[in-house]
Backbone as ProteinMPNN parsed JSONL, in Angstrom:
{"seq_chain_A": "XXXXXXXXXXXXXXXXXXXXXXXXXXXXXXXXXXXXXXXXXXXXXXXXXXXXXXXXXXXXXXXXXXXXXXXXXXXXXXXXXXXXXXXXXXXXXXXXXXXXXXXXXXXXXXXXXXXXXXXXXXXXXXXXXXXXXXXXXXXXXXXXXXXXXXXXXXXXXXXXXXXXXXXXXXXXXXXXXXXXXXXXXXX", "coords_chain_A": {"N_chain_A": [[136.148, 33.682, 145.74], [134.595, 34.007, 148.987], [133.433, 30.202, 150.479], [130.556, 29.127, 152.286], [132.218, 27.305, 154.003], [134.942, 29.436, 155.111], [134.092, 31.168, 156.924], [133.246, 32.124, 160.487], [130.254, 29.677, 161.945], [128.326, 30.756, 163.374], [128.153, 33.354, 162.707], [127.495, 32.707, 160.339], [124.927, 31.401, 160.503], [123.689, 33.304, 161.64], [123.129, 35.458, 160.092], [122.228, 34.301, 157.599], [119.573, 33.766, 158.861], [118.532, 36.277, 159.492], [118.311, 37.14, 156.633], [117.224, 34.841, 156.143], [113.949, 35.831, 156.786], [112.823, 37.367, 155.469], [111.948, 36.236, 153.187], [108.915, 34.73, 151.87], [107.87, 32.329, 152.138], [108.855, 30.92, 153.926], [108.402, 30.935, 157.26], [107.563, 31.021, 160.813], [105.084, 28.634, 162.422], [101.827, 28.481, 164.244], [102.549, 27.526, 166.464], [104.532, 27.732, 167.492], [105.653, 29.33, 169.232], [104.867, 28.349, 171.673], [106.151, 26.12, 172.007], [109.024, 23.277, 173.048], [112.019, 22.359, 171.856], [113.024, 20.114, 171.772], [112.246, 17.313, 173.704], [114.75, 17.232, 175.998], [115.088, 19.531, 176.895], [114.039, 22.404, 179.173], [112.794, 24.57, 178.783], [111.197, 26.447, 176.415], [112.506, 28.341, 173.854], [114.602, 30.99, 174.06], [114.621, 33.464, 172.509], [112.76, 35.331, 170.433], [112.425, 35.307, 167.154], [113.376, 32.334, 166.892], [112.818, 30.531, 164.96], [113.432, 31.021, 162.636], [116.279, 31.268, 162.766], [117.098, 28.581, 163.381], [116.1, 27.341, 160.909], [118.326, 28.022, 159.143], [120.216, 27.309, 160.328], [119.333, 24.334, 159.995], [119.439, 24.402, 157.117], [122.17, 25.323, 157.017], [123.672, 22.495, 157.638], [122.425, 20.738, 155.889], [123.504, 21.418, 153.709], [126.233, 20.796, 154.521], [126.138, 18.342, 155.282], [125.206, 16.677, 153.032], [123.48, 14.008, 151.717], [120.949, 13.965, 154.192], [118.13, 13.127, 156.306], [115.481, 13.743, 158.57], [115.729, 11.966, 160.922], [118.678, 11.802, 161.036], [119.119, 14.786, 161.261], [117.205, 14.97, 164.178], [119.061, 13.799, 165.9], [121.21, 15.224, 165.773], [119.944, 17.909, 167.245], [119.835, 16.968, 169.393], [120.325, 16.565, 172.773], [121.771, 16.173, 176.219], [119.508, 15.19, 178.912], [118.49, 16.473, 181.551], [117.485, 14.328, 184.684], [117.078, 15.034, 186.862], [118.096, 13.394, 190.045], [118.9, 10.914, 189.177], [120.828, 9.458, 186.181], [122.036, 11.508, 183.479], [120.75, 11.392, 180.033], [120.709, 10.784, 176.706], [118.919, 12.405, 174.623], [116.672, 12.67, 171.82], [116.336, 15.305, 169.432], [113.283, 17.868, 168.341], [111.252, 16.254, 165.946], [109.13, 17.437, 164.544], [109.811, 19.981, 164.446], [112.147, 19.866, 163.056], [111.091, 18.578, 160.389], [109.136, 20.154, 159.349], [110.506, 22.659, 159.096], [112.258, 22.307, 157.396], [110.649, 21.436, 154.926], [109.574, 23.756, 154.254], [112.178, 25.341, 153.897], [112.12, 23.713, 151.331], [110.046, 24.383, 150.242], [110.771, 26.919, 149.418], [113.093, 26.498, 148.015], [115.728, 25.965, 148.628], [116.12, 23.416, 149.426], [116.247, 20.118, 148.732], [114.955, 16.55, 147.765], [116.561, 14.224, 147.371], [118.443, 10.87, 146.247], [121.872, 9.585, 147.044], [123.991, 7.701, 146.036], [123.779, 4.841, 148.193], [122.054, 6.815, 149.915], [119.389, 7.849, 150.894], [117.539, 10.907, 151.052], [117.146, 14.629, 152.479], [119.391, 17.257, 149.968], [121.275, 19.97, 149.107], [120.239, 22.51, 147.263], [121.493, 24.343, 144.11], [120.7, 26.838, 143.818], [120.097, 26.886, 147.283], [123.051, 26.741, 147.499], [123.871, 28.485, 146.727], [122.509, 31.454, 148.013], [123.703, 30.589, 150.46], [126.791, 31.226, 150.61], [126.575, 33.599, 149.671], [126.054, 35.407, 151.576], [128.131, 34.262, 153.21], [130.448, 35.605, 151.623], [129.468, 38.48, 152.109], [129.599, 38.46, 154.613], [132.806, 37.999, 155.255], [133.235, 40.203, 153.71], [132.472, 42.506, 154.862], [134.767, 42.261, 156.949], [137.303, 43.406, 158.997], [140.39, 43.697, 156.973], [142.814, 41.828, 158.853], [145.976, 43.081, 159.722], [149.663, 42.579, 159.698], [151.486, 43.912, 162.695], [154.462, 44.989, 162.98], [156.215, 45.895, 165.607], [158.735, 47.428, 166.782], [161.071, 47.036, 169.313], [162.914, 49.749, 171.106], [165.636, 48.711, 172.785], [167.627, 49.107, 175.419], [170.629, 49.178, 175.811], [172.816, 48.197, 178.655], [175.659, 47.852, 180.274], [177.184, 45.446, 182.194], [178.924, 45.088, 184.411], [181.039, 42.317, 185.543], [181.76, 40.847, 188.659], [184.835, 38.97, 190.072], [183.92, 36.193, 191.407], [184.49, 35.031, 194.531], [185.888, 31.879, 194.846], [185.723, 29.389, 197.416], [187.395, 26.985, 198.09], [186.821, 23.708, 199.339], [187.751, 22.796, 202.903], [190.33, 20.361, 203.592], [189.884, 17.821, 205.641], [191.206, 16.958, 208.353], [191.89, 14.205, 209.919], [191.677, 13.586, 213.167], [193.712, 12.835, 215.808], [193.654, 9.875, 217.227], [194.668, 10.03, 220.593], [193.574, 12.591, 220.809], [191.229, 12.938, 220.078], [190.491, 11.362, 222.528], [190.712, 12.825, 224.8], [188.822, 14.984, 224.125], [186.181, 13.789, 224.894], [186.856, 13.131, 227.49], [186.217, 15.573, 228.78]], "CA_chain_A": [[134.916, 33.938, 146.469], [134.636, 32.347, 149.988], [132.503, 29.848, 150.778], [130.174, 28.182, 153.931], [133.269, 27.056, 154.989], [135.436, 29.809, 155.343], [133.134, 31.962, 157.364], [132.439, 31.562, 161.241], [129.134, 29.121, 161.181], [127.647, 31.335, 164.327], [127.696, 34.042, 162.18], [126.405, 32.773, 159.283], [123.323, 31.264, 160.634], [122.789, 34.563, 162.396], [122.776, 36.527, 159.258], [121.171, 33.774, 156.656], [118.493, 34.148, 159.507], [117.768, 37.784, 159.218], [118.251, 36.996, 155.596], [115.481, 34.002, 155.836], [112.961, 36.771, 157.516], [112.467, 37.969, 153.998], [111.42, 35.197, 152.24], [107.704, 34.237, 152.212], [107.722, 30.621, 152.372], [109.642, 30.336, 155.605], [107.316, 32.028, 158.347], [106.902, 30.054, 162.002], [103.461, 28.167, 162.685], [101.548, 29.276, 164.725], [102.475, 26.733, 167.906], [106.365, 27.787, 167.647], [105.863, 30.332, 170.498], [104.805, 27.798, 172.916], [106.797, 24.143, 171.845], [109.79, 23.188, 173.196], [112.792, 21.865, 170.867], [113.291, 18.719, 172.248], [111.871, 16.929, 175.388], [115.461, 17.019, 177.048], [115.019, 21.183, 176.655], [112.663, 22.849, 180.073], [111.873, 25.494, 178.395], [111.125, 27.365, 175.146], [113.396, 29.113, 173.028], [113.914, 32.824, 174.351], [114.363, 34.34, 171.261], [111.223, 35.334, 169.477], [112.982, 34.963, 166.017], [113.77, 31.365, 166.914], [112.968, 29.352, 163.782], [114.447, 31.321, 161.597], [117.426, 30.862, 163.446], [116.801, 26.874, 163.452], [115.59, 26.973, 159.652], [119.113, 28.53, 158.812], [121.182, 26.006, 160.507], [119.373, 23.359, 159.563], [119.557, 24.82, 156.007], [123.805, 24.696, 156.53], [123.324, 21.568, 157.91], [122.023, 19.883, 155.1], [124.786, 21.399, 152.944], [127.425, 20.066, 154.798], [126.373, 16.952, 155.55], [124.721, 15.988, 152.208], [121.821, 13.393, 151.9], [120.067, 13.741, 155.272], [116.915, 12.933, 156.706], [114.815, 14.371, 159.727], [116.49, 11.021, 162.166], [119.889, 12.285, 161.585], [118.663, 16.171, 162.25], [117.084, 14.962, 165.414], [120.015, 13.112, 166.375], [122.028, 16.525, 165.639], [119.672, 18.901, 167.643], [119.483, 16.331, 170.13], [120.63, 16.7, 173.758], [121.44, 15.784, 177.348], [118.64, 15.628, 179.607], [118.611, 16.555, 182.744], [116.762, 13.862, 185.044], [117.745, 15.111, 188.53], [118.902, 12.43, 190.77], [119.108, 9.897, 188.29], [121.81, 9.633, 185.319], [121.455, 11.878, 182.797], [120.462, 10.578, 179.321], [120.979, 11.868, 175.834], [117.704, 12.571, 173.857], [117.198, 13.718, 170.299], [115.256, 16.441, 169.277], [111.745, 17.475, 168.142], [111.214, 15.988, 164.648], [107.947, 18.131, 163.84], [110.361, 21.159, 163.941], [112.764, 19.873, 161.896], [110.469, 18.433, 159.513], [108.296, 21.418, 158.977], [111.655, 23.307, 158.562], [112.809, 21.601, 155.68], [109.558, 21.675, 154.426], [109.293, 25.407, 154.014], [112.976, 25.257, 152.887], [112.268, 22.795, 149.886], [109.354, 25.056, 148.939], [111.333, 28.135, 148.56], [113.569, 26.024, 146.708], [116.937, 25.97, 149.153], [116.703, 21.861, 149.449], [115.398, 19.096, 147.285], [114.86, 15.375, 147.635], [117.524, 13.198, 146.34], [119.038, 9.833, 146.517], [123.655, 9.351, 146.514], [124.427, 5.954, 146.285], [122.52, 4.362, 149.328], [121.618, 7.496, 150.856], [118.526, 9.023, 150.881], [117.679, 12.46, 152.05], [117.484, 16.385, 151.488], [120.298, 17.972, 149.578], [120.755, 21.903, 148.866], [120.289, 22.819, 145.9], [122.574, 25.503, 143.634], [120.199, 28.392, 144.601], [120.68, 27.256, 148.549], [124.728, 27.093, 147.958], [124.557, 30.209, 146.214], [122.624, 31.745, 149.19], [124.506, 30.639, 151.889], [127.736, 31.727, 149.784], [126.766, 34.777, 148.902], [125.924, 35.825, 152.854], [129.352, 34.169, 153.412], [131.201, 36.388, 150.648], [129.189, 39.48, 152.747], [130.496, 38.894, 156.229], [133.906, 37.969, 154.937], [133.469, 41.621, 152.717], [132.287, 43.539, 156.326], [135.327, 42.516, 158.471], [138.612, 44.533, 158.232], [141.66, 43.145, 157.033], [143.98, 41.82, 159.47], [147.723, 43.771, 159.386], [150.335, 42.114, 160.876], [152.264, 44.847, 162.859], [155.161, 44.72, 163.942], [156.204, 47.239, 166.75], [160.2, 47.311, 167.368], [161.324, 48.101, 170.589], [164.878, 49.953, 171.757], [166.47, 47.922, 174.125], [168.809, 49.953, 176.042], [172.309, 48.127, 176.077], [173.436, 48.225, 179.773], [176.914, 46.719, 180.624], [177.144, 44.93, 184.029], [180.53, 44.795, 184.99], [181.246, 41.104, 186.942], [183.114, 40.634, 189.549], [185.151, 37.602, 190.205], [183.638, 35.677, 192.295], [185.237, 34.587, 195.73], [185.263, 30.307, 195.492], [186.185, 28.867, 198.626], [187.487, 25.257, 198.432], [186.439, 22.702, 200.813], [189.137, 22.374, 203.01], [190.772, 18.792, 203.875], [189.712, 17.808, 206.976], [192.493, 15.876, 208.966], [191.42, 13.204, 211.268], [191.458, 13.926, 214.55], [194.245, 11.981, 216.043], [192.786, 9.296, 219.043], [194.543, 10.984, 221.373], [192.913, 14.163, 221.158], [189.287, 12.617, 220.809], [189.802, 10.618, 223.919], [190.762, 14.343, 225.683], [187.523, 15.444, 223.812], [185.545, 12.938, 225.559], [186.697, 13.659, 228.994], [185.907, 16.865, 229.308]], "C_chain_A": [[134.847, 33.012, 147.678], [133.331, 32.068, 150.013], [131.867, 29.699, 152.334], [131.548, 28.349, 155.143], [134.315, 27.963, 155.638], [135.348, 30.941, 156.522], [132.748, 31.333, 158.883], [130.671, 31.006, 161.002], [128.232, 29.931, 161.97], [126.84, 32.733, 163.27], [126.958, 34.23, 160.598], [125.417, 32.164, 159.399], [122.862, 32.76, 160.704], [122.176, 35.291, 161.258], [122.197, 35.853, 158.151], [119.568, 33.695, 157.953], [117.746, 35.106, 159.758], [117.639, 37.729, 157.185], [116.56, 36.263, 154.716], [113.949, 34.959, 156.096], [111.929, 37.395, 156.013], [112.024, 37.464, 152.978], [109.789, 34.897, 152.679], [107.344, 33.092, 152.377], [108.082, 30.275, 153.229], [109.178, 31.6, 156.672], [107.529, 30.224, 159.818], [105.695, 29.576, 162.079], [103.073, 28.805, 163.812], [101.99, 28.47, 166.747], [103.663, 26.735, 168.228], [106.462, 28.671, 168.827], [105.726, 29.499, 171.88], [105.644, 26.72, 172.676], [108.378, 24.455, 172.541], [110.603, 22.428, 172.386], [112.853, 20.758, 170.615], [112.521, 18.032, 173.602], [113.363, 16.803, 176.207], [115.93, 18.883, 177.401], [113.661, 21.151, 178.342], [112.457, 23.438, 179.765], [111.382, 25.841, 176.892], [112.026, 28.01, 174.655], [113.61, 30.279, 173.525], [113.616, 33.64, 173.431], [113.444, 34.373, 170.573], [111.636, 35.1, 167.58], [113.813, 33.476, 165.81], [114.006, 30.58, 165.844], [113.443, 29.769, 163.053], [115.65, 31.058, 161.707], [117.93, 28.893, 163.089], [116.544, 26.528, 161.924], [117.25, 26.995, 158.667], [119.932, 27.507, 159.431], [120.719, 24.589, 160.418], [119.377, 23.328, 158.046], [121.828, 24.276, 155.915], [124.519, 23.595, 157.378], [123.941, 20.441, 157.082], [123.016, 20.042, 153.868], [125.962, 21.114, 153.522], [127.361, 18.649, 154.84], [125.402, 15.832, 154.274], [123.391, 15.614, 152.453], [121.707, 13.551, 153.319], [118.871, 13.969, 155.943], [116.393, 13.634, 158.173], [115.243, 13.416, 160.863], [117.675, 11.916, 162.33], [119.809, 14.049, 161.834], [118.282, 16.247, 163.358], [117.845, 14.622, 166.43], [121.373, 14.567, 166.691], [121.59, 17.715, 166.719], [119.337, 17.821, 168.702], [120.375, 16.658, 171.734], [120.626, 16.135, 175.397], [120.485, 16.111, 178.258], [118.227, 15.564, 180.782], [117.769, 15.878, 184.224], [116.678, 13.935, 186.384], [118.165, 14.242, 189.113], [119.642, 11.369, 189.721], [119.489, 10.242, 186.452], [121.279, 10.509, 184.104], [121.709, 11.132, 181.133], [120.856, 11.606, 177.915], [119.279, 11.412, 174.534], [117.614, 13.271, 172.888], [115.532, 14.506, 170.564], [114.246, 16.623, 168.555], [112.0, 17.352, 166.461], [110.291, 16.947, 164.029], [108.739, 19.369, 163.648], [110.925, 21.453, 162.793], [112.041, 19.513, 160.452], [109.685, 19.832, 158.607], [109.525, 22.874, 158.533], [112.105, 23.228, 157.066], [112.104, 21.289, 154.811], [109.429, 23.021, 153.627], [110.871, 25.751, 152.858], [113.109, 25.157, 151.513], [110.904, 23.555, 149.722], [109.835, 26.07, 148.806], [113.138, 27.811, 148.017], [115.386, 25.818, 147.392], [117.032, 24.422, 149.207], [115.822, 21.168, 148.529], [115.436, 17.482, 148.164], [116.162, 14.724, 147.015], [118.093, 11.978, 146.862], [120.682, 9.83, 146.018], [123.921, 8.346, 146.789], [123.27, 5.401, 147.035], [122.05, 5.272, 150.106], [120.557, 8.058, 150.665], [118.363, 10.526, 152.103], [117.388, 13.745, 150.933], [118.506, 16.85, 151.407], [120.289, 19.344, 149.377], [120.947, 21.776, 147.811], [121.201, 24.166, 145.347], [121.708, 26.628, 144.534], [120.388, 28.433, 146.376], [122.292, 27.263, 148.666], [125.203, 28.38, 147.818], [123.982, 31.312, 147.612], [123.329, 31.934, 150.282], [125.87, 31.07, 151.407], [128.013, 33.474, 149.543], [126.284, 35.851, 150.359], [127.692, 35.336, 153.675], [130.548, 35.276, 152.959], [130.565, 38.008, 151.604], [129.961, 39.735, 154.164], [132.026, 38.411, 155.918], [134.346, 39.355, 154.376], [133.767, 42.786, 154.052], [133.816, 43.426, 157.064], [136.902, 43.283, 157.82], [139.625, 43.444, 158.212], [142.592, 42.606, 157.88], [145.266, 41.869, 159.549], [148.322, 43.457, 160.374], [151.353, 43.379, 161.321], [152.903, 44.614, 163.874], [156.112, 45.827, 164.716], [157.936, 46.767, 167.43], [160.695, 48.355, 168.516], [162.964, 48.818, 170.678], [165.105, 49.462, 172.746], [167.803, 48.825, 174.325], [169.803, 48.631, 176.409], [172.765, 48.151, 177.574], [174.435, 46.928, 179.922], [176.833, 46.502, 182.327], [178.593, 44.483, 183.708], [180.258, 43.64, 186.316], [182.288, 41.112, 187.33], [183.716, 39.505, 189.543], [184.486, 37.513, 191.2], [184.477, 34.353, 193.395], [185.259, 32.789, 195.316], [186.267, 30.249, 196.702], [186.581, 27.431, 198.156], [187.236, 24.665, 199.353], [188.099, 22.439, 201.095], [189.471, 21.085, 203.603], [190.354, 18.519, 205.152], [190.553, 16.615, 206.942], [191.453, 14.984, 210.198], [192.144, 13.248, 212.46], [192.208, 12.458, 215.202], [193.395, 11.013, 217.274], [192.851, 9.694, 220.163], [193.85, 12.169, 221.663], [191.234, 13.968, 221.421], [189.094, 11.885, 222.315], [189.75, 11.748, 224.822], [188.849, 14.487, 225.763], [186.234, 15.158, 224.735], [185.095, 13.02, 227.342], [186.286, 14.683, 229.559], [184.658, 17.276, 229.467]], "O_chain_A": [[134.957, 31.786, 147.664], [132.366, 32.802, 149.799], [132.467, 30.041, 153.353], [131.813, 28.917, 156.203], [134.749, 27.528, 156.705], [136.343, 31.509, 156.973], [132.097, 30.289, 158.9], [129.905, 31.574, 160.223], [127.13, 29.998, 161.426], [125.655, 33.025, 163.106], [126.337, 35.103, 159.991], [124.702, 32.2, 158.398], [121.963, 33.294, 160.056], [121.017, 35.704, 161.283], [121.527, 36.625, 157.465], [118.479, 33.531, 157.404], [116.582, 35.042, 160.151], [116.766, 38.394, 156.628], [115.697, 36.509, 153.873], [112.93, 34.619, 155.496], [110.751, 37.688, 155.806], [111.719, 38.071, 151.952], [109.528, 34.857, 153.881], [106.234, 32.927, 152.883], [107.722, 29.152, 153.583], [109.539, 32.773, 156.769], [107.583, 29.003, 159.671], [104.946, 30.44, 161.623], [103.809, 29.61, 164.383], [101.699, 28.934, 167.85], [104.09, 25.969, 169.093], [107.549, 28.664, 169.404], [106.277, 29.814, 172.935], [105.876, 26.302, 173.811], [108.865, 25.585, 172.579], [109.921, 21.495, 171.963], [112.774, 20.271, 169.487], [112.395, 18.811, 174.547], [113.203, 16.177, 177.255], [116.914, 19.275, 178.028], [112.79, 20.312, 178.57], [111.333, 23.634, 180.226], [111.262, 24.766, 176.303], [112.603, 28.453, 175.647], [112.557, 30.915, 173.48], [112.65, 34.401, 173.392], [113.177, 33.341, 169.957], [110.725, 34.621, 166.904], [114.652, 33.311, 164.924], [115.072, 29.995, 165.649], [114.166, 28.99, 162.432], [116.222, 30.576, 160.729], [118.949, 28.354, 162.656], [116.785, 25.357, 161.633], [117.427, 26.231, 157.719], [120.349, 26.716, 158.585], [121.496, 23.675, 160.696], [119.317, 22.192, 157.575], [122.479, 23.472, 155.247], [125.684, 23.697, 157.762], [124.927, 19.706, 157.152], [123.327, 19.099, 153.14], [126.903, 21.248, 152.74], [128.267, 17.876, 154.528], [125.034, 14.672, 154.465], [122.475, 16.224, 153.004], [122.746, 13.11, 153.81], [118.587, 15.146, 156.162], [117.326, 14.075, 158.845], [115.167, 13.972, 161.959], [117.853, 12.634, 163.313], [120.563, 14.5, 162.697], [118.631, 17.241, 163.995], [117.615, 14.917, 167.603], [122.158, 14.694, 167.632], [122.473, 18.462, 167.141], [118.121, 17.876, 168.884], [121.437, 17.192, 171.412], [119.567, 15.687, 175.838], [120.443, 17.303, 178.56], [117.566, 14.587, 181.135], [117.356, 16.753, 184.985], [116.248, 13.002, 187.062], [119.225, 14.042, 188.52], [120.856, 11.183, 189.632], [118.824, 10.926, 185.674], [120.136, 10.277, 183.71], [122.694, 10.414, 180.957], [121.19, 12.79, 177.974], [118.908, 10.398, 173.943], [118.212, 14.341, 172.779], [114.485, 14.441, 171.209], [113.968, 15.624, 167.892], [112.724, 18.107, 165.814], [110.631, 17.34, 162.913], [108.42, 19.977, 162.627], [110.763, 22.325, 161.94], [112.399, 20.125, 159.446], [109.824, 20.217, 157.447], [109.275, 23.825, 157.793], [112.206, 23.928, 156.058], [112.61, 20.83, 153.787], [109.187, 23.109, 152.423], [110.886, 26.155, 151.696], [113.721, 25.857, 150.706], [110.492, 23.194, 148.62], [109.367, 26.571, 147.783], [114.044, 28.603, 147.756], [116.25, 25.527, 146.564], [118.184, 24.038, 149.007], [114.929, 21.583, 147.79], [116.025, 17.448, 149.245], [116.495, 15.089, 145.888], [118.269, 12.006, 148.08], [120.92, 10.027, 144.827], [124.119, 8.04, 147.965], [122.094, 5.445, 146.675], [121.534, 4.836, 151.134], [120.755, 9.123, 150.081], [118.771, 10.909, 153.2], [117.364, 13.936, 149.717], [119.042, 17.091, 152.488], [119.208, 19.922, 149.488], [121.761, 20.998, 147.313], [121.576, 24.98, 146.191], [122.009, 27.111, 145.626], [120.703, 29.481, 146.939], [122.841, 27.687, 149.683], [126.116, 29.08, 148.258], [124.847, 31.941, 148.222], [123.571, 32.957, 150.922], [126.281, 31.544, 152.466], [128.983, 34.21, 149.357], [126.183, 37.057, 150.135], [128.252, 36.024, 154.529], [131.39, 35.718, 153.74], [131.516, 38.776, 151.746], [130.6, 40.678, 154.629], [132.563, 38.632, 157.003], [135.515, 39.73, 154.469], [134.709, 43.554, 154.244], [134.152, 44.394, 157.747], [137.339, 43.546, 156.7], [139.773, 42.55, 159.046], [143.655, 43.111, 157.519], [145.877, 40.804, 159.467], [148.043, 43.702, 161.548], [152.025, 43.879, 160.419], [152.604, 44.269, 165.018], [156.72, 46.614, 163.989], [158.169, 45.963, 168.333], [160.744, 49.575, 168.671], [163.984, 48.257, 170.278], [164.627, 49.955, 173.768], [168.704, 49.105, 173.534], [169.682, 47.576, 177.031], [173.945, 48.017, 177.248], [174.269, 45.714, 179.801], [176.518, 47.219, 183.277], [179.097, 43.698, 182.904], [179.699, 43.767, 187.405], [183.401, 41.276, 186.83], [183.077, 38.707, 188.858], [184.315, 38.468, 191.959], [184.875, 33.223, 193.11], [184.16, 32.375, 195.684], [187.304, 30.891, 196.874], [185.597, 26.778, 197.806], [187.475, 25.201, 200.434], [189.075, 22.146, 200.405], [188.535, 20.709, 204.308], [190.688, 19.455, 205.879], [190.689, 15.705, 206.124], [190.582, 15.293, 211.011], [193.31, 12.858, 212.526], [191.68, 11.347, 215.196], [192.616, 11.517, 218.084], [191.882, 9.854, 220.904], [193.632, 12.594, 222.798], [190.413, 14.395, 222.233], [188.089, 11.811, 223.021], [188.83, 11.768, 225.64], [188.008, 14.295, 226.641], [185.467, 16.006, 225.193], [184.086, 13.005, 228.047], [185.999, 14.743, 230.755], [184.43, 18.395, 229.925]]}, "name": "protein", "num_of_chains": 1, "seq": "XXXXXXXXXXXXXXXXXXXXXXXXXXXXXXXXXXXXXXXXXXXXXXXXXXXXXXXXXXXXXXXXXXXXXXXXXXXXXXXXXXXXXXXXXXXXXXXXXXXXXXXXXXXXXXXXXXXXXXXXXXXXXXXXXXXXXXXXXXXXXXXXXXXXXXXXXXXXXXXXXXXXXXXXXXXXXXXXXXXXXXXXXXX"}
């Protein structure tokens, strides 16, 4: 069965995001149409199905990267920001998103709380591996096989008849007795 991993990640946000649409616990607020992501973002999101989008990769996120907290998510959705003349900077991203994300998540039961060694943070839980797994195992099911084919050509044999080829030798050059260059000279 493949997993997460085996599966472009583009396309499995896309489709645990039409997936998330269907769940009742993970809905947008009502101030997601106007906010921007981050302050190093000028605009808004275009896509009107944004957070779902954003709920879903920060969903396979949190299963890849174990314990983690809403710093290292902002640090993740974080970005360069464009200050016109002057250098640009790198700025993390909006915490209230991510928070309220992983919120909604951990009440329809895809992450949890937990502590691993010294780490705290949200982990996924079986029902979010099996999720994201079982949307993996789908678009791995959809795509066609790839057959290696191999396509043999006829090469037409043509003989080239060679010729010898002419060499020339360099020929000796004699030195030019003195007499004859002093002629040379006079003339």
């Amino acid at each position: 069965m493949p997993t997460m991993y085996d599966v472009d990640a583009q396309e499995l946000v896309e489709k645990a995001a039409e997936e998330l649409k269907k769940i009742p616990e993970i809905k947008p607020p009502e101030w997601a149409t106007f906010v921007k992501t981050g302050v190093h973002k000028e605009l808004p999101p275009v896509k009107n199905d944004w957070w779902y989008v954003r709920a879903a990769s920060v969903l396979r996120t949190v299963y890849r990267l174990g314990p983690v907290g809403v710093s290292k998510l902002r640090t993740k959705y974080g970005g360069r920001m464009n200050r016109g003349v002057k250098k640009a900077h790198f700025f993390k991203g909006s915490g209230n998103i991510l928070r309220k994300a992983l919120q909604q998540l951990e009440k329809a039961g895809f992450v949890k709380f937990a502590e691993k060694g010294v780490h705290k943070g949200r982990v996924v839980t079986p029902k979010g591996k099996s999720f994201l797994d079982r949307i993996a195992s789908q678009i791995n099911g959809s795509k066609p096989k790839h057959e290696i084919q191999v396509r043999e050509t006829h090469k037409e044999v043509v003989e080239v008849k060679e010729e010898p080829k002419a060499v020339k030798k360099a020929e000796a050059h004699e030195s030019i007795p003195a007499q004859a260059s002093a002629e040379i000279k006079k003339e």
